[in-house]
N, C-alpha and C positions, 0 to 999 in steps of 0.2 A: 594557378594558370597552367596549362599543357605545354609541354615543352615541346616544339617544333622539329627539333636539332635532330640531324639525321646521321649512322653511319653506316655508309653501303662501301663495302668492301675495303673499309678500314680508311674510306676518304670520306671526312667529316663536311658537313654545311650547317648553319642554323636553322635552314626549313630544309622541305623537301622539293619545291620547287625550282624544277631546274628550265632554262632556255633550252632546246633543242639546235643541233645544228644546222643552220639556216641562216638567210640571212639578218636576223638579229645578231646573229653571233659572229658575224665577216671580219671584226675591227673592235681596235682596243676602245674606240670611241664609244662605241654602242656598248661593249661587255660594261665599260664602266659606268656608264647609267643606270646599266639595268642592276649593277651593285648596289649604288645608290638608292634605285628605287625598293632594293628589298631580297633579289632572287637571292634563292641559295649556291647558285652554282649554274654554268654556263658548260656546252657540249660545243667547241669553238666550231665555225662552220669547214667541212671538209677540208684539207688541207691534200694536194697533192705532189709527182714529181714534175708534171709535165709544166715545163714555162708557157707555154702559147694556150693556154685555157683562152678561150674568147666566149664572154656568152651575149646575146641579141639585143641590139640598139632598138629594144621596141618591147611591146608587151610579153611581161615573162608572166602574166597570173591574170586567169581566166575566173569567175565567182559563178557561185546559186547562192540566189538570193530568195530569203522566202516572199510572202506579200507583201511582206511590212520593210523591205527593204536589208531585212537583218541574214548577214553575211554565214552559210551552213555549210558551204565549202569553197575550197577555194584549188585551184590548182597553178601549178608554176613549172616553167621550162626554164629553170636556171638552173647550171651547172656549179660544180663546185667553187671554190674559191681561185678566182683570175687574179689575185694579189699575188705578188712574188712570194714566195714560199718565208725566203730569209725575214722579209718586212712582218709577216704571222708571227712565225718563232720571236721576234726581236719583241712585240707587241704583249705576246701570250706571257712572255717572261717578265715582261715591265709589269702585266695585271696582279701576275701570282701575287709578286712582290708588295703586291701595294694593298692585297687584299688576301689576305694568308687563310685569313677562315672562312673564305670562298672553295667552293670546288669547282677546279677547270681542268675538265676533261679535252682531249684534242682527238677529233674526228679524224681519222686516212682513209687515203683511196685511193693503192698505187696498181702497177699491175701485179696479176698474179705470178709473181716471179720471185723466190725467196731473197735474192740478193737486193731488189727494189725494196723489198720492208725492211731489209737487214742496214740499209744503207738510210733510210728516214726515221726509223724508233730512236737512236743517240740522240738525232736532234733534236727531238720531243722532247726525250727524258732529259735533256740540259737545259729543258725554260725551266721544271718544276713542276710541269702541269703534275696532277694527280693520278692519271689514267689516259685512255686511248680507247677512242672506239670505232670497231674497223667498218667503214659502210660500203654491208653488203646489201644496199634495200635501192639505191637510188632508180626509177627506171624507166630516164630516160638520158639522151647524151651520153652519158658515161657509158650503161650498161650495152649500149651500140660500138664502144670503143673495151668490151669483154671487163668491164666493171663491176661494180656497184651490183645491182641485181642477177647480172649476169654471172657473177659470183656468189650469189645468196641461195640463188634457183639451184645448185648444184652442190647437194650435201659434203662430198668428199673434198671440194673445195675450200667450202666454209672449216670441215674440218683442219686440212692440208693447212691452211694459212693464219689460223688461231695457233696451231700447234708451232709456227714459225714464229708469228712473234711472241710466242710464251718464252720461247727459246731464247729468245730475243732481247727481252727487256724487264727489268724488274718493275715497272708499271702495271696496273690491272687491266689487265684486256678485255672488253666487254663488246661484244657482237651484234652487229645492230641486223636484225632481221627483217627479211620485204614480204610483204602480204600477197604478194602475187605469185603464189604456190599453191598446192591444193594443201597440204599437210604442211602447217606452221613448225608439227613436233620434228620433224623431221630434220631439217637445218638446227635448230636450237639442241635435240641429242648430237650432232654433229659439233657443233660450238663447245660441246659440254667433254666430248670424246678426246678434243681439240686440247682441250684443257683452261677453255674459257672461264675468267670468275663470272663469267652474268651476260645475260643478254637485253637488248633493249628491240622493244617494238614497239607500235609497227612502224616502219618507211612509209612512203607514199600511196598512194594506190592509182593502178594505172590506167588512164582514163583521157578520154576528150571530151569538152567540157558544152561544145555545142556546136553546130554548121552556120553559117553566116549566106544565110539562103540567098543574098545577093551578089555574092562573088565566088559563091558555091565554095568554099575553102571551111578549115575547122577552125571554131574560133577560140582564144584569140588570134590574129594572122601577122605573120613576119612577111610583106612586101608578095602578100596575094597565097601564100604557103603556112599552113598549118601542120603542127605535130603530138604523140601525146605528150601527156607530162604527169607528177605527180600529182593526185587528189587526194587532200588533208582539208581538217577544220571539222565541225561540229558532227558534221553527217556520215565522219568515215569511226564516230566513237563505238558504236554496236560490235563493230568488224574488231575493231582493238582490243575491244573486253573478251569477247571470245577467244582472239587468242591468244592472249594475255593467260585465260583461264586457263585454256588446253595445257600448256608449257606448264602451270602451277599443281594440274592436278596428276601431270602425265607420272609416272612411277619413273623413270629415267630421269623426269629432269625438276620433280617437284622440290627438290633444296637447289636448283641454279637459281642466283638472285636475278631480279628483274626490274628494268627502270622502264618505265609504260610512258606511251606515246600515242597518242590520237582522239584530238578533238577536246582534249582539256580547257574547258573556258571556264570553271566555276570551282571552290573548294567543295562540292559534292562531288563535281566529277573527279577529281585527285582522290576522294578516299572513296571512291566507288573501286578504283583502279587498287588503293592501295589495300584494301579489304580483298580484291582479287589475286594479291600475291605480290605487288610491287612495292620494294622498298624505298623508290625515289618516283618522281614524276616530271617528267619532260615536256614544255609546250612552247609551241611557236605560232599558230595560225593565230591565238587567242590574241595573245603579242601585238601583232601585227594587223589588226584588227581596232584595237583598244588602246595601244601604249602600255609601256612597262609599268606603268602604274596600277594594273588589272591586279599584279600580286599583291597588294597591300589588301582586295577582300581576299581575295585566296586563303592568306594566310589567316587573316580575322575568322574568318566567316568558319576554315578547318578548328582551328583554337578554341571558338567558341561551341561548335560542334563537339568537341573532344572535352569540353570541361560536362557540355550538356550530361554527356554517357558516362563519366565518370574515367576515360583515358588523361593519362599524366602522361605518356609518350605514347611515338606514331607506332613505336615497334607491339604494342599491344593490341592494334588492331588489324595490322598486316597480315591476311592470309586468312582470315578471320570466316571470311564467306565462301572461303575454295573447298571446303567440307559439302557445301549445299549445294555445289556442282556436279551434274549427275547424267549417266544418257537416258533417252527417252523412255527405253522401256523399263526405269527404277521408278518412274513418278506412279504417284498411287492414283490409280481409276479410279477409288470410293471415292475421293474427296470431290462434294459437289458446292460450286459456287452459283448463286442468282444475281441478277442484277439486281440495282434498286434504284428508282429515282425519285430525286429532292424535288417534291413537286413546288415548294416553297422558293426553290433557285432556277428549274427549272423557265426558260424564257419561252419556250415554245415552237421550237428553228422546228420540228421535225426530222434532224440529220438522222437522228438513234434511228427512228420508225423507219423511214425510207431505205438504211442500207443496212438495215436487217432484214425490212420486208425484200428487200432486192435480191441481197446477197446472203443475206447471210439465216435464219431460223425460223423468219416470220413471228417472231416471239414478243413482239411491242404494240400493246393495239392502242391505235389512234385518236380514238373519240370515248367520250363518256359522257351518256346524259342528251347527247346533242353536242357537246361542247369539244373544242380541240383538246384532248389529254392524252397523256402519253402513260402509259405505264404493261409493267413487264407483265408475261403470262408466263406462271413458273415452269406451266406444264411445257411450251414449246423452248425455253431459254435453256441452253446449254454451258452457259457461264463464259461466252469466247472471250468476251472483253472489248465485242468490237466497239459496241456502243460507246464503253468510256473513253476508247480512242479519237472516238468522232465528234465527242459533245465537246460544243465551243466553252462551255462554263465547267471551271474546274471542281473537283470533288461532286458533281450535280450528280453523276452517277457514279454509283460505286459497286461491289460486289460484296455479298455478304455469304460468309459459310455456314452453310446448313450441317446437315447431320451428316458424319460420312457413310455410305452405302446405303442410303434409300433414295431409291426414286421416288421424285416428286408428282412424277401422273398418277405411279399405282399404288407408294407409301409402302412398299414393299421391302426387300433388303436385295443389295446388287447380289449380283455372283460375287464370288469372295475373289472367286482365280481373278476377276477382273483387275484386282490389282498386280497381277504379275503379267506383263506380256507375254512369256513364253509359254503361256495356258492360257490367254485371250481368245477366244472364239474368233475372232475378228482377226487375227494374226493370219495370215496368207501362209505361210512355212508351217504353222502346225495344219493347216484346212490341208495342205499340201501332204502333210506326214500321214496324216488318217485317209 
């Protein structure tokens, strides 16, 4: 059997599956179910100095829902934790105790002022928790009050205040990153400069989630008034992996460990994430979605996965895919891919033919014989993929690789430079150089 058991940063779990800070993780009530149900470890929700946190007697989380009613993002105007600060600590300290080979980290988010974190990390590190991680992604409420992402958007800062509480506290400091920056590497070298052990991404992402065309306001609305708020859950996972990858493969910061965050509902997306560099995995929308009980396939579904491939631990697949991450102009032009369609599974919808013919190569022609048929013409198909994105039946189409470097109109051999963009014909900068 694969052994689950994780050690990131010298704070041990059973799996890798951790809750993210949010509100799963607000109360001893909730961390300890979610014990029970399986998680390896909890990121407890935000902990501040301020007593008068108040957040909204009304809807804090707005959704997109696909056709079928199934939940692919979600967003939420809840601030951190409006619990008394002392009632967390007293709470966080009764969990450690009662479940020792759990990890619980404790989220902060004071202001940026070193005597404010100098004066909250003792009282963390006397529950026990494991760690601390500073949230600099949050972005909305807080960040209006020079927080959360208002502090993550400004590298010297994220530096400035990782460096403070390293000083600070013999806890591992790990730095929660906001995706609403153009350059992810940038804060995360900054975190690293800092003297951070790790970084977790991503936060939220910043967004309003729809107009409520009858009261003309964003919705969801607090008493006719709308604002943005965090956007997480299935549809922000693409945005995660990438910069997930960046931080993994950047020269600066490819050994800062990393606990990945965004849109994790399945034990493929955790080792998708942990194959991208991350040694732990964080989830909440899933959670909250499903019940804590969603971990028990997680962890099945990863186990069984990892006995499939021949992995006995996670730490053997970790990082595993950050090699095949590359920029645009290293992928090789020979390599050519055709479509192919199962005419056997094939039902008939027409999507392929239509939004090829429309959009995209005219490469699917529609009839044969008289009859409705679909199938590919090698000579016009460039291998985009749109097709298979669009066929409602799964594997019906797929792509299949031919030979590399011959075109299939003229059976010739490509240009060789084609595989280097910087002798690309096509390249604008060399057309420019000549």
């Amino acid at each position: 059997m694969a052994n689950l058991q994780t050690n990131f940063l010298g704070i041990k779990s059973p799996n890798p599956f951790w809750l993210a800070s949010a509100p799963p993780t607000d109360r001893e009530v909730n961390v300890t179910r979610a014990f029970k149900a399986g998680w390896g470890g909890v990121v407890w929700k935000t902990l501040g100095e301020d007593p008068h946190i108040v957040n909204v007697n009304g809807p804090r989380y707005g959704a997109v829902h696909s056709n079928d009613r199934r939940l692919i993002g979600l967003n939420n105007i809840e601030l951190i934790t409006d619990r008394p600060l002392e009632v967390n600590l007293r709470e966080i300290k009764a969990v450690k105790k009662a479940w020792p080979d759990r990890a619980i980290v404790v989220s902060l988010m004071v202001p940026c002022e070193e005597q404010a974190w100098k004066k909250i990390l003792p009282l963390v590190e006397e529950t026990g928790a494991d760690g601390i991680e500073l949230n600099f992604g949050c972005p909305h409420g807080m960040s209006e009050r020079g927080m959360g992402a208002a502090v993550g958007q400004v590298p010297e800062y994220v530096e400035m205040v990782a460096r403070w509480c390293k000083q600070n506290t013999r806890m591992p400091v790990i730095v929660k990153l906001t995706p609403n920056i153009t350059d992810v590497r940038q804060p995360a070298r900054a975190a690293k400069n800092g003297g951070a052990d790790a970084v977790s991404l991503i936060n939220t992402i910043n967004s309003v989630m729809g107009v409520d065309l009858d009261i003309m306001a964003p919705s969801p609305h607090i008493d006719g008034k709308g604002t943005h708020g965090g956007y997480c859950g299935p549809a922000v996972k693409p945005i995660a992996l990438s910069m997930v990858s960046e931080i993994a493969r950047d020269p600066e910061t490819k050994d800062l460990p990393i606990s990945a965050i965004g849109g994790i509902t399945t034990w493929r997306d955790a080792a998708e994430f942990m194959a991208m560099g991350a040694g732990t995995v964080q989830v909440c929308t899933a959670a909250m979605t499903y019940g804590f009980k969603i971990v028990e396939e997680m962890k099945s579904g990863l186990s069984d996965w990892m006995d499939e491939k021949g992995y006995t631990s996670v730490d053997q697949f970790v990082g595993r895919a950050v090699p095949n991450v590359t920029d645009w102009q290293y992928l090789n032009l020979n390599y050519v891919v055709k479509a192919r369609i199962d005419q056997e599974s094939c039902i008939k919808c027409g999507r392929c033919h239509i939004v090829c013919e429309d959009t995209s190569h005219q490469a699917i022609w529609a009839e044969k014989d008289g009859q409705r048929h679909f199938e590919v013409n090698d000579a016009e198909c460039v291998g985009c993929n749109l097709c298979v994105s669009v066929c409602p039946v799964e594997d019906c189409i797929t792509m299949e690789h031919l030979t590399d470097g011959v075109d299939q109109r003229t059976g010739q051999k490509i240009n060789p430079d084609y595989g280097n963009w910087t002798t690309h014909p096509n390249n604008p900068m060399r057309v420019a150089a000549e």
